[in-house]
ROKOLDO-344645 format. One record per residue: residue in one letter; x, y negated, z negated of N, C-alpha, C, O in turn. Coordinates in steps of 0.001 Angstrom, whole numbers, plus 500000, padded with zeros to 6 digits. Atoms other than C-alpha are relative to their C-alpha. Last residue first. Example, Ala and Ser with C-alpha at 12.3 -4.5 7.8 and 13.67 -1.06 7.14 Angstrom:
BEGIN
s499180501190500060513670501060492860499230498910499270499739497802499101
a500890501190500000512300504500492200500900498800500000501936498819499335
This chain:
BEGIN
x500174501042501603506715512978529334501959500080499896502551499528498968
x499204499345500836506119513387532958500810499919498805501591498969498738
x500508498703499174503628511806535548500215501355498345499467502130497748
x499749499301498797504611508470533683499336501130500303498295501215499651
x498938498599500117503657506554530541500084500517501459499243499982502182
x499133500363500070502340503003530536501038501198500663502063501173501344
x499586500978499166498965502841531838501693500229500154502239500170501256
x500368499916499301497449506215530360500870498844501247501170499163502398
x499187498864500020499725505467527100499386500486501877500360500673502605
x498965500405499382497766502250526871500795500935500813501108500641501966
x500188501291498748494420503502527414501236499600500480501580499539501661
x498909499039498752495827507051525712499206499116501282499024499438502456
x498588499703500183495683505490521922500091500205501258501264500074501608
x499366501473500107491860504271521838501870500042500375502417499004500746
x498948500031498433491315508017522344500025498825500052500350498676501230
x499039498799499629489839508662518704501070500035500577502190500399500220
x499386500551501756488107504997517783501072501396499926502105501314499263
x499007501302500336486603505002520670501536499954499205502668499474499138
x499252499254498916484953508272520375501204499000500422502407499253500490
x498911499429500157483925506634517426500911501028500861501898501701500564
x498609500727500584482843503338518872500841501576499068502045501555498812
x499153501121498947480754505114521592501056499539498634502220499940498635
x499323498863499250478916507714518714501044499358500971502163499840500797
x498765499304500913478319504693516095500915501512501157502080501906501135
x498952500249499942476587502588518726500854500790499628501869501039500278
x499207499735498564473345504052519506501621500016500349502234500684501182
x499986498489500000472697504137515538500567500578501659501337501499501931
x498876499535500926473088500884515220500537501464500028501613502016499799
x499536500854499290470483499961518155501660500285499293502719500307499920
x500019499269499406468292502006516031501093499973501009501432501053501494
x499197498726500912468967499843513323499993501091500935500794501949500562
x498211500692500336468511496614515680500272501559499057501390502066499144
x498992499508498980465414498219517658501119499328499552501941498968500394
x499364498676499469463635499195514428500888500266501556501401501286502016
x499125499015501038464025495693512874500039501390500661501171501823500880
x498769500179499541462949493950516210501028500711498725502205501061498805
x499674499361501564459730495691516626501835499686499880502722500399500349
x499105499099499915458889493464519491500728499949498733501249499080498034
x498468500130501033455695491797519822500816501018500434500532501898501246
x499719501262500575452591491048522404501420499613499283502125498610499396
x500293500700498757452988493921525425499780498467498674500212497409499131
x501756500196499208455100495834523467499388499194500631500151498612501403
x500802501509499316458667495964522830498677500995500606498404501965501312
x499999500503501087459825499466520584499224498564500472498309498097499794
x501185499527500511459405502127523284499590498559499056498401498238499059
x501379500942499628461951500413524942498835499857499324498150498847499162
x499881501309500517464883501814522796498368499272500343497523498749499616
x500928499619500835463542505225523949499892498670499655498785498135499585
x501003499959500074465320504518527055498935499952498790497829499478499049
x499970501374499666468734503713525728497734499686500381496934498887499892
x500200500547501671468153506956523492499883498621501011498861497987500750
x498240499754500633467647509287526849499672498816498622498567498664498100
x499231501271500284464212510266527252501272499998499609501890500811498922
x498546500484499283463009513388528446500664498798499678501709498630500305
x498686498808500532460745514080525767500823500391500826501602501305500556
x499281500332501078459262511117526808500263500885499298500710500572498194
x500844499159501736457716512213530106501172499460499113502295499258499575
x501763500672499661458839509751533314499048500659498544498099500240497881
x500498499236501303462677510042533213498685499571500233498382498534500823
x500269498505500097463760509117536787499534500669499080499161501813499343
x500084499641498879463887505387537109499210501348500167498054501521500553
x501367500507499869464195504669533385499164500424501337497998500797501211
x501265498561500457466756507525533447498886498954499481498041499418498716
x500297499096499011468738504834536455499066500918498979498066501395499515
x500596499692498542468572501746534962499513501268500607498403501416501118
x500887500005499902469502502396531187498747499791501588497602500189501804
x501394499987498917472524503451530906498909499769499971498456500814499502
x500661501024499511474474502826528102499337499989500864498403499189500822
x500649500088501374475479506399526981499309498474500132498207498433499585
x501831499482500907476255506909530252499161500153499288498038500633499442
x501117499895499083478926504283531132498421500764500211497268500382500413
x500723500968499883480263504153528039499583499937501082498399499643500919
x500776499770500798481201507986527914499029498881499922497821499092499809
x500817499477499537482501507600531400499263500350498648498222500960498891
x500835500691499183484803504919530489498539500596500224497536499882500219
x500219501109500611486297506823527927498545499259500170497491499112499552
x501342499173501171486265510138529490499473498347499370498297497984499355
x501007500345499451488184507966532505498934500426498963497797499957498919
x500392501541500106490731506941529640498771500069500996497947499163500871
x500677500435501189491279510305528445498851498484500292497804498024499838
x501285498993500051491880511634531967499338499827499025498155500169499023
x500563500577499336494689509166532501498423500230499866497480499459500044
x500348501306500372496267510353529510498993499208500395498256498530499679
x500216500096500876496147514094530514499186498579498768498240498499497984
x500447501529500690497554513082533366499035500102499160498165499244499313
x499493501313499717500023515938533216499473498672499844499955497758499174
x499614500432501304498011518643531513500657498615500191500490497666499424
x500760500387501390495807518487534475500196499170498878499691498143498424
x500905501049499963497989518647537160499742499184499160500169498081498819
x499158500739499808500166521462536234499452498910499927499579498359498834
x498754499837500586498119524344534917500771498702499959501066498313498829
x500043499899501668494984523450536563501255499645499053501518498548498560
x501387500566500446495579521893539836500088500380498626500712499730497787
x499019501260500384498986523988540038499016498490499506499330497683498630
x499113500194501122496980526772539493500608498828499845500715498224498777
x500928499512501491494161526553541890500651499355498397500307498551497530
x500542500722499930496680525713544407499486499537498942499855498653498169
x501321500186499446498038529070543601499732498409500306500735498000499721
x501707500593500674501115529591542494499629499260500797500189498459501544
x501027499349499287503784531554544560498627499610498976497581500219498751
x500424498938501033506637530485542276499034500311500600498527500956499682
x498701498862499249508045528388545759499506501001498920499557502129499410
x500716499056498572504026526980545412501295500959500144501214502092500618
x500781499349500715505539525326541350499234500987501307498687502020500922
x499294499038501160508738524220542686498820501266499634498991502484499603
x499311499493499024506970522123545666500894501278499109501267502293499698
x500944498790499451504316521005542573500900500719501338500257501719501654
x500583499007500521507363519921540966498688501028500589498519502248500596
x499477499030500030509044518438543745499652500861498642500200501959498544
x500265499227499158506124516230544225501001501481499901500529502598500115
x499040499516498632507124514249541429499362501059500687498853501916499965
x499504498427500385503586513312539013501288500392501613500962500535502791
x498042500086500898504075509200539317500073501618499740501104502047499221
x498725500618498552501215509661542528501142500208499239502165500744499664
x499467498881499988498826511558539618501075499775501132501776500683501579
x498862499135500468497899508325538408501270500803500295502452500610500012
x498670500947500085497205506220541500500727500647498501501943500658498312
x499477499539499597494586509267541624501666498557499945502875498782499901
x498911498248499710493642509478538906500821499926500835501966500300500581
x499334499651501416492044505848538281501519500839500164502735500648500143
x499209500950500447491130505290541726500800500507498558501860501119498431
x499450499691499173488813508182541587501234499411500453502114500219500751
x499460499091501042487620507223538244500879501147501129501533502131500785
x498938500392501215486930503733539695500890501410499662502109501368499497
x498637500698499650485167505305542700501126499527499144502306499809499352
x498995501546499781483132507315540955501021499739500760502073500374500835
x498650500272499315481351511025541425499932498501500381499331497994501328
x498486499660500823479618511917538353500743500077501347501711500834501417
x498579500463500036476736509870539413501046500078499196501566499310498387
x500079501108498990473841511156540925501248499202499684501929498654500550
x499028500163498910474272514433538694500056499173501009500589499703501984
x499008499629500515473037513289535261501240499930501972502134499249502475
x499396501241501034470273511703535234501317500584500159502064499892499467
x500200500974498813468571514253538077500616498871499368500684497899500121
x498831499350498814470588517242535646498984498463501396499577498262502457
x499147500560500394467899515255532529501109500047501467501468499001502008
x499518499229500973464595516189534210501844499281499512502267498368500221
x501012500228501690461545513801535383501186501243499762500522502216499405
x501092501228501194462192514400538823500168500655498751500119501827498378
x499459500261501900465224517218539582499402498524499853500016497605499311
x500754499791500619463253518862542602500603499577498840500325500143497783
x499782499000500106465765518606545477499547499949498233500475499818497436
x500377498966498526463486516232547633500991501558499006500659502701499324
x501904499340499677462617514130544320500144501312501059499392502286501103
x499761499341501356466648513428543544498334500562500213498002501723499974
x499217498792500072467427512803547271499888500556498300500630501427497848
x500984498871499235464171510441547171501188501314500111500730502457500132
x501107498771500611465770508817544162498640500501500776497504500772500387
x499665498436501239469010508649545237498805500214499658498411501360499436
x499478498580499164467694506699548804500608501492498641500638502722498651
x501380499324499304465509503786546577500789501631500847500249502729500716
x501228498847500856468429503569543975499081500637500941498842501844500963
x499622498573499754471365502882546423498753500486499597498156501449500077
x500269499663498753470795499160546630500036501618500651499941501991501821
x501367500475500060470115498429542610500006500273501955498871500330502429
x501186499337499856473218500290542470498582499754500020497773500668499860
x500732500122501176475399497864543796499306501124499835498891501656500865
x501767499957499961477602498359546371499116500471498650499168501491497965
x500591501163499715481239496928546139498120500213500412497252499417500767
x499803501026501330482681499514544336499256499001500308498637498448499400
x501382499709500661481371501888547658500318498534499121499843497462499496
x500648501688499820485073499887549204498294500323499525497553499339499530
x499741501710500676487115501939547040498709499081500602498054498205500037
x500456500178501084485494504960548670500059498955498774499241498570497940
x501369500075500462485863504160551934499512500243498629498474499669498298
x500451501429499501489727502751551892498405500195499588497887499499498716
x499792501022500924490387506102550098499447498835500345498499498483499644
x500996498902500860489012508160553255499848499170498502498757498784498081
x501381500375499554490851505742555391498987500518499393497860500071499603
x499970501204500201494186506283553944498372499446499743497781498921498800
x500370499938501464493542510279553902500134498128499791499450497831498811
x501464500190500167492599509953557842499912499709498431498940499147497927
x499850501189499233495516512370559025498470499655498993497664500439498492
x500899499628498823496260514782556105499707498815501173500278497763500886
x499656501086498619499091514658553543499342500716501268499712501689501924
x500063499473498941498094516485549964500239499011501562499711497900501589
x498887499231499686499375515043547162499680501050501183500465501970501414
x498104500218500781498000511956545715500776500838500643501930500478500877
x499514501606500010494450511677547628501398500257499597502240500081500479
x499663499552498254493892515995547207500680498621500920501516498745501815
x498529499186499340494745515375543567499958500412501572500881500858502254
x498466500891500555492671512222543015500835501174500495501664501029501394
x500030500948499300489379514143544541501101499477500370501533499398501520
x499950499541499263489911516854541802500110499406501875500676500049502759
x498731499215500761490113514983538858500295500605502132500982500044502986
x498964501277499632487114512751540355501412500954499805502122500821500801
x499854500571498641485326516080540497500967499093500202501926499293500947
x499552498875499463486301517772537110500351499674501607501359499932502264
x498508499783500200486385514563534877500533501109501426501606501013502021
x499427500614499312482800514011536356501737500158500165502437500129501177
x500112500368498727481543516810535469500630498987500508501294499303501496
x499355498814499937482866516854531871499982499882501735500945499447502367
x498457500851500146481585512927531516500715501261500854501292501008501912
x499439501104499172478101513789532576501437499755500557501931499497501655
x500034499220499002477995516882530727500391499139500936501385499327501637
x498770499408500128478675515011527507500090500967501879501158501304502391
x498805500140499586476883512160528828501185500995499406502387500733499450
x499776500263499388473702513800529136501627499306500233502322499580501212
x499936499206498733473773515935526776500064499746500966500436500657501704
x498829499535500156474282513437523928500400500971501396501444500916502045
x498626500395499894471947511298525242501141500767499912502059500646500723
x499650500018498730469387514010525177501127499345500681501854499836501545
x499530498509499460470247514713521656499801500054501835500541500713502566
x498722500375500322469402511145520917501088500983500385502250500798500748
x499813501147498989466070511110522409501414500052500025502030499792501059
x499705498852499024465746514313520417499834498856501304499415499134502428
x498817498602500113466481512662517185499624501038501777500137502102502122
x498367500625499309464682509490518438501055500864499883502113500847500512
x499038498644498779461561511626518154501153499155500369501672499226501483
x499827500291498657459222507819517366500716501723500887500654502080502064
x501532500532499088457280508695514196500994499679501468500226499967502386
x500832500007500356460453509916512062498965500109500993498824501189501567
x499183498203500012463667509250513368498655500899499698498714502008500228
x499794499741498184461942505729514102500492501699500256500383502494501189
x501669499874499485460389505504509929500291500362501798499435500991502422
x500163499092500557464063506562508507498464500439500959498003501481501425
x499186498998499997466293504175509714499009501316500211499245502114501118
x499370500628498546464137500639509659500659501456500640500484501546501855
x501040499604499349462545502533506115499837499407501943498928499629502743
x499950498736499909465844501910504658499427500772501296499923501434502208
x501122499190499544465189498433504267500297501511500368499602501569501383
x499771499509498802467967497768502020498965500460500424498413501372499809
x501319498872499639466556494869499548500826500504501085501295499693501883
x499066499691498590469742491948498193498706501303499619498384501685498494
x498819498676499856467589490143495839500442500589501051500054500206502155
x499936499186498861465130487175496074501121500703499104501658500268498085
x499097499052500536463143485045493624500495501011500514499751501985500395
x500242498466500412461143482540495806501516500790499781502545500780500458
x499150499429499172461616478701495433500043501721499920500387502258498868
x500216498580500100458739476497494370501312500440501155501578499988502269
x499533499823501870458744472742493791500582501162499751501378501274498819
x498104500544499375458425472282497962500530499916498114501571499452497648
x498936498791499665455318474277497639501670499650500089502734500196500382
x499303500012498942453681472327495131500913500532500831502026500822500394
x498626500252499756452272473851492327500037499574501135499334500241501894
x499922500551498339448752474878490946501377499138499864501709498518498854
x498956501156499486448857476811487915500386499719501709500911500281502670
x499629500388498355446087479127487326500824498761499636500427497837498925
x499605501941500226445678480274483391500183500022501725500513501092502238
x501411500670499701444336483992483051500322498736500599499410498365501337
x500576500575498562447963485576484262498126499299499848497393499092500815
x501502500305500003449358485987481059499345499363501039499032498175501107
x499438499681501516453240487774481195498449499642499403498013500388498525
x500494498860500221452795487385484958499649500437498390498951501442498258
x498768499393501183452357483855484663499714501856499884498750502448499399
x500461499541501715449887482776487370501071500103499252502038499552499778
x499403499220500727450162480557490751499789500270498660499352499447497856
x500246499336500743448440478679493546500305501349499114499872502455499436
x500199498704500410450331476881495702499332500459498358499798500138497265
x499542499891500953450371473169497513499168501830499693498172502325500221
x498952500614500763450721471988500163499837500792498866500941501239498557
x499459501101499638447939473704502421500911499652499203501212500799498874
x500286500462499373446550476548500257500528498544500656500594497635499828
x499176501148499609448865479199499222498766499251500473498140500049501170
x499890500115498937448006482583497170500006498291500540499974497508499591
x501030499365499442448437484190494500499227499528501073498282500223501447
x500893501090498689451720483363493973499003501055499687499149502223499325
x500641498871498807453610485106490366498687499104500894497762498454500407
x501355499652500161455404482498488204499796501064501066500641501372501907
x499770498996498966459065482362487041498479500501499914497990501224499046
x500233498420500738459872479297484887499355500978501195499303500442502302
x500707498635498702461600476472485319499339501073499436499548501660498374
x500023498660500320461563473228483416499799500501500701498976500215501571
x498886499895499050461932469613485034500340501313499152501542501377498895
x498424500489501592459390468300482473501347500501500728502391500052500254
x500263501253500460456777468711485692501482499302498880502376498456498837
x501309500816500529457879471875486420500191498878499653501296498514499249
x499086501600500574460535473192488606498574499471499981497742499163500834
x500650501007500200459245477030489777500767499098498987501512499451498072
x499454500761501266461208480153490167499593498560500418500182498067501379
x499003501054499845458999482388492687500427499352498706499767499516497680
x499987500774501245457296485834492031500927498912500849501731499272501707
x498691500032499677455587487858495108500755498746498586499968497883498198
x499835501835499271452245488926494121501420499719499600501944500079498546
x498480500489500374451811492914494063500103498803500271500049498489501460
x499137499847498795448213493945495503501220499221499154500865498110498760
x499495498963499289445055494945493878500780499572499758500752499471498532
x499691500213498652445326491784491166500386501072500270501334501583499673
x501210500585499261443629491582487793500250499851501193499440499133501779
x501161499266500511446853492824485724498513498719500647498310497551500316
x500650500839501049449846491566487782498727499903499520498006499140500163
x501126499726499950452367493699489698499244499293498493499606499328497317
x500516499675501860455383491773489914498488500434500620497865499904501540
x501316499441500263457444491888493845499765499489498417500710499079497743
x500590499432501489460608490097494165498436499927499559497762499025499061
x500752500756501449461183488216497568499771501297498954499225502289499436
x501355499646499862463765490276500027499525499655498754500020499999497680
x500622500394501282467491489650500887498043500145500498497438500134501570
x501660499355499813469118491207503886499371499895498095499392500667497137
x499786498716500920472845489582503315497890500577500395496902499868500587
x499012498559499609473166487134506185499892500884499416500207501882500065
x498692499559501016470567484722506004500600501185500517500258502043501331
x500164498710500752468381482804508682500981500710498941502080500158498899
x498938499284499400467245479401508712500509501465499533500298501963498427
x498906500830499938464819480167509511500124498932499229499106498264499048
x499411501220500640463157483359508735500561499202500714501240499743501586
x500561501341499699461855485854511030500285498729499351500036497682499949
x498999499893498338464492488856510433499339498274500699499958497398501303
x498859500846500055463208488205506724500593500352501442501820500263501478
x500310501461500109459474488965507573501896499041499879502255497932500274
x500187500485498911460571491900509747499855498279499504500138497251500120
x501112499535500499462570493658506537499403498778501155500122497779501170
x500435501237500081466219493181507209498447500619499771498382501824499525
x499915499320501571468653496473506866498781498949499824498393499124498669
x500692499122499553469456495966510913499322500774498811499000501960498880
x501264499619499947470384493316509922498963500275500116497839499785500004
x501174500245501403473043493975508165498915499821500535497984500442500023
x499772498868501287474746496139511039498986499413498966497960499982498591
x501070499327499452473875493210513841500038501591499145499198502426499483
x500962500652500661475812490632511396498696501243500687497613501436500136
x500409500226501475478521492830511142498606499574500109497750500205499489
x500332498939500463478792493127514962499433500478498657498478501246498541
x501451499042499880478188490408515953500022500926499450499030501204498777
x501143500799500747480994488992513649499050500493500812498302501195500132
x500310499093500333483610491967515027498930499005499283498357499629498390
x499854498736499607485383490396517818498726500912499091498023501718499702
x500755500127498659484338486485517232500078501530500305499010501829500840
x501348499736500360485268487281513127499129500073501878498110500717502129
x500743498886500844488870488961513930498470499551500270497790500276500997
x499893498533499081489947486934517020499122500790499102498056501279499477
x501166500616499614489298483492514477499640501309501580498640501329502299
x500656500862501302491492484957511916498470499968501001497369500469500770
x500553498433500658494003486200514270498621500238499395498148501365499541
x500374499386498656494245482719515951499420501119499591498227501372499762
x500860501106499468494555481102512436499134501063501101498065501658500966
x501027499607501215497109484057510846498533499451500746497676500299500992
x500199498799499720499162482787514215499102500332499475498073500303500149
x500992499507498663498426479456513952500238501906499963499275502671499911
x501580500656500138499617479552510308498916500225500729497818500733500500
x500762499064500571502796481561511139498620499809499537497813500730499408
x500299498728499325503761479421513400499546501245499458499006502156500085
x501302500531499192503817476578511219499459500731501297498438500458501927
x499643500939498937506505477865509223498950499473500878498479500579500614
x500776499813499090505399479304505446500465499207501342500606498015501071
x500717500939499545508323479771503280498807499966501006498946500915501777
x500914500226501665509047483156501472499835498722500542498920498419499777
x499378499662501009510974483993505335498661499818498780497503500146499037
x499360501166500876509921481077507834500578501235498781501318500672497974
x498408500280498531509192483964510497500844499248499368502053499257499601
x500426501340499352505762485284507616501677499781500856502540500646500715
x498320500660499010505458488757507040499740498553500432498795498148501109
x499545501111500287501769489410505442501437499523499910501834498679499107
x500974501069499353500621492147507332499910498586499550499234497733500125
x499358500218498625503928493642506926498772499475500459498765498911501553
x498890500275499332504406493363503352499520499809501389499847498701501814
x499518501564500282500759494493502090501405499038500551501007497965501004
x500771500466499160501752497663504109499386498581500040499434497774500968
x498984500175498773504679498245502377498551499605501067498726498894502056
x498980501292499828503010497640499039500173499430501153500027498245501456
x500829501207500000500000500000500000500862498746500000500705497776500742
């Protein structure tokens, strides 16, 4: 812990501070909250209870008024700390508000009505985890098998794709045919077509070979990329040729040197398209809106919708839910974060 205290607090001036170390700390400082302040704030609150998501101005900690149940009243009346007349406080229970001013009891003897002004009155809050943001969508909506479709879709997604693009890149890098320039040239230049111009033709080739309305029509329209084709294959160029020329004089296979050799080699490269290709399908939402049509096909981005209606939108269950989309992407993240650089930096051969 020392040594680590130490090196995040190293300053250039030595036990003095230099003015470069300021901005630095500064810059860092103001990198940290712009990097990870949505994020925090879309974590708490997602803990908020709808009336405090509506507040303004709004707070950061997910605070919530203090209930008292109070003998002659169904329903729980919310307590505020009141500034009386003599400039005393004391802690009444609302029963309810007309125009300016509020009507309030003493829980302790609620016969007496005390009428108050609302701008006298400040309600008694505590830090409240809504819970029930978590608990009620897993619950009443099936987001556990919204969520499980996600998972299936981009784990298969990704796998597939690794296999094709993988495969693409090594015939691009190391095979020499007339035409391979031009073959590259066309697929780089797809990058430049949108999918909002492809959709109408994928999804009559996804209707004509019967995968409506199932996950494999989400899935196989696009595990073959250009990027991830690109990727590899300007990889697998730093793998020397005289190894795979070493590895055919051993009378291996194609097959093999693909597997065996290939593979393990860009390894790195291969992390970084998984990467990509995890955020690319786990975010999706264009195309299995398109094609999902029953909701026990839904992927999780989809389900999200469920939540806007035609007047409101349930904005506490699509921020915790919304939380919940995230944690799988940032910890896959959070694994192979290491073989972006290592993907860029390192060679064919370690």
């Amino acid at each position: 812990m020392n040594a680590l205290t130490t090196f995040l607090l190293r300053r250039r001036g030595g036990q003095s501070w230099h003015w470069t170390d300021m901005l630095a700390y500064l810059w860092l400082a103001i990198g940290l909250v712009l990097m990870f302040g949505p994020v925090l704030w879309l974590t708490v609150s997602s803990f908020k209870t709808p009336a405090t998501l509506a507040e303004f101005p709004p707070t950061l900690l997910p605070l919530d008024t203090q209930v008292a149940t109070v003998p002659g009243y169904d329903k729980p009346l919310p307590l505020y700390r009141v500034t009386m007349e003599d400039g005393s406080q004391r802690v009444l229970a609302q029963v309810r508000r007309v125009g300016i001013m509020a009507q309030m009891v003493d829980p302790q003897s609620p016969q007496a009505i005390v009428r108050v002004p609302i701008d006298k009155r400040v309600p008694v809050r505590e830090i409240s985890l809504a819970t029930s943001n978590y608990s009620e969508p897993l619950r009443q909506f099936d987001f556990l098998r919204y969520f499980q479709n996600s998972v299936f879709v981009t784990v298969m997604a990704t796998l597939i794709t690794l296999v094709v693009n993988s495969m693409a890149a090594f015939a691009l890098s190391k095979y020499e045919f007339k035409g391979r320039a031009a073959v590259l040239g066309i697929i780089l230049a797809t990058l430049m077509v949108p999918l909002s111009v492809i959709v109408v033709p994928l999804y009559l080739v996804v209707n004509q070979l019967n995968l409506f309305d199932t996950l494999w029509g989400v899935i196989l329209p696009t595990v073959a990329t250009p990027t991830g084709v690109f990727l590899l294959r300007q990889y697998m160029l730093t793998i020397p040729d005289e190894l795979i020329d070493a590895a055919r004089m051993d009378k291996a296979s194609e097959w093999q040197i693909y597997w065996r050799i290939v593979l393990p080699l860009a390894a790195p490269a291969l992390a970084v398209l998984a990467i990509f290709s995890v955020m690319w399908r786990w975010n999706d939402f264009l195309w299995p809106l398109i094609v999902l049509s029953r909701k026990e096909q839904y992927t999780l981005q989809v389900g999200l919708n469920a939540f806007s209606g035609e007047l409101n939108v349930q904005w506490h269950y699509v921020l915790s839910m919304t939380v919940l989309s995230i944690l799988p992407v940032a910890l896959i993240f959070l694994f192979l974060q290491r073989y972006i650089t290592a993907g860029i930096a390192n060679t064919g051969l370690k």
